[in-house]
MIVOTI-837043 format. One record per residue (C-alpha): x, y, z; residue in three letters; residue number from 1. Coordinates in steps of 0.2 Angstrom, whole numbers, plus 5000, padded with zeros to 4 digits. Example, Ala and Ser with C-alpha at 12.3 -4.5 7.8 and 13.67 -1.06 7.14 Angstrom:
2
{x = 5062, y = 4978, z = 5039, res = ALA, n = 1}
{x = 5068, y = 4995, z = 5036, res = SER, n = 2}
END
This chain:
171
{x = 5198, y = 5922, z = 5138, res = UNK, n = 1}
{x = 5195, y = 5941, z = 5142, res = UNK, n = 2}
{x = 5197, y = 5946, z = 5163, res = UNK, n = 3}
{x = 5178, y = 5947, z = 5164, res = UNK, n = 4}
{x = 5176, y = 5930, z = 5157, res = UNK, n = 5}
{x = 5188, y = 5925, z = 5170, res = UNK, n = 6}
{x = 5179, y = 5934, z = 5183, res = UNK, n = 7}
{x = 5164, y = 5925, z = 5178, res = UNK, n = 8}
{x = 5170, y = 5910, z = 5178, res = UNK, n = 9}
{x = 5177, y = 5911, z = 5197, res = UNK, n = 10}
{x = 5160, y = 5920, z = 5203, res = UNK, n = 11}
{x = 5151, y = 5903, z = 5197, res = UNK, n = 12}
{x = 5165, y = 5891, z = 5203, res = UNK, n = 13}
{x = 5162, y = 5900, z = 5221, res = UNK, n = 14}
{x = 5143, y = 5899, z = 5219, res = UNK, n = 15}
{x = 5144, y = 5880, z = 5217, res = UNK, n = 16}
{x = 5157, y = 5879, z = 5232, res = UNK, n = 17}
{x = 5146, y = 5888, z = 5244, res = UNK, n = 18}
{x = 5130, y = 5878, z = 5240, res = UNK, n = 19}
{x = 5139, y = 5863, z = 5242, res = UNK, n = 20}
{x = 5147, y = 5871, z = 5259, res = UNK, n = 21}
{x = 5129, y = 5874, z = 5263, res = UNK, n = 22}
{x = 5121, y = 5859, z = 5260, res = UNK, n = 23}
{x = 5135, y = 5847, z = 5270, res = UNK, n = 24}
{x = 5131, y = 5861, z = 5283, res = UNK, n = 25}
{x = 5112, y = 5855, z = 5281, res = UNK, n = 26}
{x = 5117, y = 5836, z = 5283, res = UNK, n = 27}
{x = 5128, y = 5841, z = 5298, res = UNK, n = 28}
{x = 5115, y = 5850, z = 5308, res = UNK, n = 29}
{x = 5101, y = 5838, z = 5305, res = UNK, n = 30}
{x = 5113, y = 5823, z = 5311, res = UNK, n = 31}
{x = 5112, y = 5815, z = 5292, res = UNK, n = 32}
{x = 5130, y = 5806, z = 5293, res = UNK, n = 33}
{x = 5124, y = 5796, z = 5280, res = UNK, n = 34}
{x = 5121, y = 5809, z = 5268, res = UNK, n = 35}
{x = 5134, y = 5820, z = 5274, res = UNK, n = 36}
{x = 5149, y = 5807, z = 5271, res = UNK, n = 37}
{x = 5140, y = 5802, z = 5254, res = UNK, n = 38}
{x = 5140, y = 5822, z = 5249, res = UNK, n = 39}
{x = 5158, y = 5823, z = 5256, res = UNK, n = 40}
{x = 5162, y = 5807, z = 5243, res = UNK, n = 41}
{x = 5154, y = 5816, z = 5228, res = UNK, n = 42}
{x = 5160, y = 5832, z = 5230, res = UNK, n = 43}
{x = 5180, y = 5824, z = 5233, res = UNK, n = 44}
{x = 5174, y = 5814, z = 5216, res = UNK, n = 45}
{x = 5169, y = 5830, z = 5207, res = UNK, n = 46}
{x = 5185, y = 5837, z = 5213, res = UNK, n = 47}
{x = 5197, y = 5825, z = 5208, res = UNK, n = 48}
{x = 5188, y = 5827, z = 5191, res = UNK, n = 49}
{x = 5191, y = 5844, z = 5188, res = UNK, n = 50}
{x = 5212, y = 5840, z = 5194, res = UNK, n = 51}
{x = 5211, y = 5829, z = 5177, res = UNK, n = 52}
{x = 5203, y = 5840, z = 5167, res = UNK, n = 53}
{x = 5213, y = 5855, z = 5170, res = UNK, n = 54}
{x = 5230, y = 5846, z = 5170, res = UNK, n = 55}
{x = 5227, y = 5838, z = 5153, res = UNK, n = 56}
{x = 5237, y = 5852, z = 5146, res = UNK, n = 57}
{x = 5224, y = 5859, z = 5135, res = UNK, n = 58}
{x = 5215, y = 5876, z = 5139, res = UNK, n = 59}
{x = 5198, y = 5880, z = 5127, res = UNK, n = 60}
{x = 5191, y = 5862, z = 5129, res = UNK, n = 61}
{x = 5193, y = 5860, z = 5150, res = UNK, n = 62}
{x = 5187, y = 5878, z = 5151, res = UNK, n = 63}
{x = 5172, y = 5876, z = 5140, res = UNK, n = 64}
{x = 5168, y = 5859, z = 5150, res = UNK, n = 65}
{x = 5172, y = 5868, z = 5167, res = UNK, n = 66}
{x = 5159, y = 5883, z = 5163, res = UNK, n = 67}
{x = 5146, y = 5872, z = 5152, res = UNK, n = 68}
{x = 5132, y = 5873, z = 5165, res = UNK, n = 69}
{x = 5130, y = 5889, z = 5167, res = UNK, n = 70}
{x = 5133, y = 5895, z = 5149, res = UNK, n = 71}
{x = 5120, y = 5881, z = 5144, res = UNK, n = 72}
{x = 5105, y = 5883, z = 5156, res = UNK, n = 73}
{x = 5094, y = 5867, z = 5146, res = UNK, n = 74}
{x = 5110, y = 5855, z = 5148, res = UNK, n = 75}
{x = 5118, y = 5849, z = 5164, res = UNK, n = 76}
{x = 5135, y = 5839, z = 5162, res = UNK, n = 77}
{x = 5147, y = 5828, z = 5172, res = UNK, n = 78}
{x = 5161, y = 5824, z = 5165, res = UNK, n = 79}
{x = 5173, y = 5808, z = 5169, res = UNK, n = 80}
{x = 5192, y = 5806, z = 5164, res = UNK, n = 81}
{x = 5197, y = 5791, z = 5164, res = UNK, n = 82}
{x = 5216, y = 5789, z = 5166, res = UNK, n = 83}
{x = 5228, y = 5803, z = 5164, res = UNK, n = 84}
{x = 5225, y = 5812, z = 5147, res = UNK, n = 85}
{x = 5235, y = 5823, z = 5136, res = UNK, n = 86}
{x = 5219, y = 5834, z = 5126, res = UNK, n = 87}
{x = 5235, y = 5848, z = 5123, res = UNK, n = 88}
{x = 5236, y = 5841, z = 5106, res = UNK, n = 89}
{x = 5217, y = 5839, z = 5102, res = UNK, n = 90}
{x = 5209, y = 5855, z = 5110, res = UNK, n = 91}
{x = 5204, y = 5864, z = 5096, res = UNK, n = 92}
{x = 5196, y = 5850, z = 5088, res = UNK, n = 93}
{x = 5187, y = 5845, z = 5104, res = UNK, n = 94}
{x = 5180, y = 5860, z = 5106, res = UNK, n = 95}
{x = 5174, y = 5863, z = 5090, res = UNK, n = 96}
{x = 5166, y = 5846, z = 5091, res = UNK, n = 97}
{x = 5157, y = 5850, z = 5109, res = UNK, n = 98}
{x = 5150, y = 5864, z = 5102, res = UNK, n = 99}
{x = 5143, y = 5858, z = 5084, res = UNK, n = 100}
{x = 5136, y = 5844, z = 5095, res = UNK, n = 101}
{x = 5127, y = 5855, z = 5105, res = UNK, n = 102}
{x = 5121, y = 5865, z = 5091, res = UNK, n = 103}
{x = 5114, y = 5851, z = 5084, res = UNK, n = 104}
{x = 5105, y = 5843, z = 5098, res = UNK, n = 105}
{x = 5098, y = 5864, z = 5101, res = UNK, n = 106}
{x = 5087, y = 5859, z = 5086, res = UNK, n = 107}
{x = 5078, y = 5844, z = 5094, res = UNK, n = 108}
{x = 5076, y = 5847, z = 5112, res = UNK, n = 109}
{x = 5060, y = 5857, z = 5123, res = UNK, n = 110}
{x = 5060, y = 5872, z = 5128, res = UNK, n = 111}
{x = 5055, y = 5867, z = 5144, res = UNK, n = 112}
{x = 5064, y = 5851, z = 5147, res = UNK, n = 113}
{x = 5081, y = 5851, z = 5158, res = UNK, n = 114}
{x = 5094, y = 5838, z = 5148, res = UNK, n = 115}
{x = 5107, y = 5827, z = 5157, res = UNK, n = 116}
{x = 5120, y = 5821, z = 5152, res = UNK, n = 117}
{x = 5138, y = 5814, z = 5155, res = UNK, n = 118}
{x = 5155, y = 5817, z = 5146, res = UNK, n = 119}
{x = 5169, y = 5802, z = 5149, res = UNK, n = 120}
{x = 5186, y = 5805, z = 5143, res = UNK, n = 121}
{x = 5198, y = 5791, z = 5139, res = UNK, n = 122}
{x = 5212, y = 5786, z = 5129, res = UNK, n = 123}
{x = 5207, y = 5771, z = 5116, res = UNK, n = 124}
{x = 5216, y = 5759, z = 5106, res = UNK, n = 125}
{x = 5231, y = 5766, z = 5096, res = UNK, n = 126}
{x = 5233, y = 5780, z = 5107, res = UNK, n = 127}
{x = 5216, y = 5786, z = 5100, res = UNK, n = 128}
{x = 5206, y = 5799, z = 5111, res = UNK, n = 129}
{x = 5188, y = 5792, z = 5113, res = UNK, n = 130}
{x = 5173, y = 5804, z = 5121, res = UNK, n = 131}
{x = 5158, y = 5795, z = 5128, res = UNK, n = 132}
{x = 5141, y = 5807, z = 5128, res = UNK, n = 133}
{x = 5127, y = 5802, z = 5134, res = UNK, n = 134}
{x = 5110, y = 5811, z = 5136, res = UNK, n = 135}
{x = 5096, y = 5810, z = 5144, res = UNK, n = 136}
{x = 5078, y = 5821, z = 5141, res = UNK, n = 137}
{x = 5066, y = 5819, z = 5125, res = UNK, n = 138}
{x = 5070, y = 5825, z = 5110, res = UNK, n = 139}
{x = 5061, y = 5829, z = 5095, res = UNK, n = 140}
{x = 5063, y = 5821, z = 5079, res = UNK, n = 141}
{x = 5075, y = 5808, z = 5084, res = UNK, n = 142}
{x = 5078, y = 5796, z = 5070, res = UNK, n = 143}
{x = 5084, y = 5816, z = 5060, res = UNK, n = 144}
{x = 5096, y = 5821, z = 5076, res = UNK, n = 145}
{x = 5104, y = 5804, z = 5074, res = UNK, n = 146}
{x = 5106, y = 5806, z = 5054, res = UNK, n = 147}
{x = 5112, y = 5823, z = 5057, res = UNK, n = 148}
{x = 5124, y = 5820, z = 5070, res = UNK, n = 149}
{x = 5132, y = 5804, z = 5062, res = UNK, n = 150}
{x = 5132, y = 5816, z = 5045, res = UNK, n = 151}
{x = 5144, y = 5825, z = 5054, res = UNK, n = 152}
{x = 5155, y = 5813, z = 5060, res = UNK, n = 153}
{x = 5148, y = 5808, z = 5079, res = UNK, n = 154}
{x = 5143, y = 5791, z = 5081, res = UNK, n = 155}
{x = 5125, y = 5794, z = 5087, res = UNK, n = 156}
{x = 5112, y = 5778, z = 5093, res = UNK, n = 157}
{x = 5096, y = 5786, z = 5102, res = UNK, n = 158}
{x = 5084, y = 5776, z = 5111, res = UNK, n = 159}
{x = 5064, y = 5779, z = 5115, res = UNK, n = 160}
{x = 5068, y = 5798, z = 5107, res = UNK, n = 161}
{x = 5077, y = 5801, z = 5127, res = UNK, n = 162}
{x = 5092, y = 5793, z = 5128, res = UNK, n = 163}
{x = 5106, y = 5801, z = 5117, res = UNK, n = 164}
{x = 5123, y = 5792, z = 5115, res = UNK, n = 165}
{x = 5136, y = 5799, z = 5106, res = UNK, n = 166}
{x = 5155, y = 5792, z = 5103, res = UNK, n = 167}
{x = 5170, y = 5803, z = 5096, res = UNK, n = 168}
{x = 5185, y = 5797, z = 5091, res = UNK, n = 169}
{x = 5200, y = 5808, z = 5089, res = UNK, n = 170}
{x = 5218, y = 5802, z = 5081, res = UNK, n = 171}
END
């Protein structure tokens, strides 16, 4: 990653931080304990997220998870690690995986239409590395985005052409 990819990266990072910052400020001054505390909880969530991401050893993968939003402006992704993972041994595959999926899904998605979606992380049977994706938003042609995406090795399932469930396993 170049300096001005980094500088990018960080520029964003602080953008999220202060919207959050200003938001909780929001809550605060119109005496919403209740959604302040519940902000507080999900931004301590996200937080501890992003500890196990960037500590699983790996460096192309967290980073392309960590900038995902803002690189793809149709998609928004949360991602979940269950456990303590080592993705050192598995980043280039992961990443190469995360990006052929989104490639794909490019070709049957609107325009128009914002697509969310969540990432979990965990560590299967066998010391396999299982990824969990699943996407909501309406996509076009669904029945050919499932036969393209199990073609390629995902294990895809879509229901009523908007929900989008995908499941990699790494060994």
């Amino acid at each position: 990653m170049e300096e001005k990819e980094i500088i990018a990266l960080l520029r964003h990072k602080r953008h999220d931080w202060m919207n959050q910052i200003q938001l909780l400020q929001g809550y605060a001054t119109l005496g919403k304990q209740d959604r302040l505390l519940s902000q507080l909880e999900e931004i301590k969530e996200e937080a501890e997220e992003e500890r196990k991401l960037l500590n699983s050893e790996a460096l192309q993968f967290p980073l392309w998870l960590l900038s995902f939003n803002w690189v793809h402006k149709t998609y928004r992704l949360r991602y979940f690690i269950r456990g303590e993972v080592d993705l050192s041994r598995h980043d280039h595959t992961l990443l190469a995986y995360g990006k052929r999926m989104i490639e794909i899904m490019d070709g049957h998605i609107g325009n128009e239409e914002l697509y969310e979606g969540t990432c979990t992380i965990y560590v299967g049977g066998q010391d396999t590395l299982g990824l969990s994706w699943e996407w909501d938003g309406l996509f076009h042609e669904p029945e050919r985005l499932k036969e393209t995406l199990n073609a390629e090795g995902f294990i895809a399932t879509i229901f009523d052409s908007k929900e989008l469930s995908i499941e990699m396993t790494i060994e």
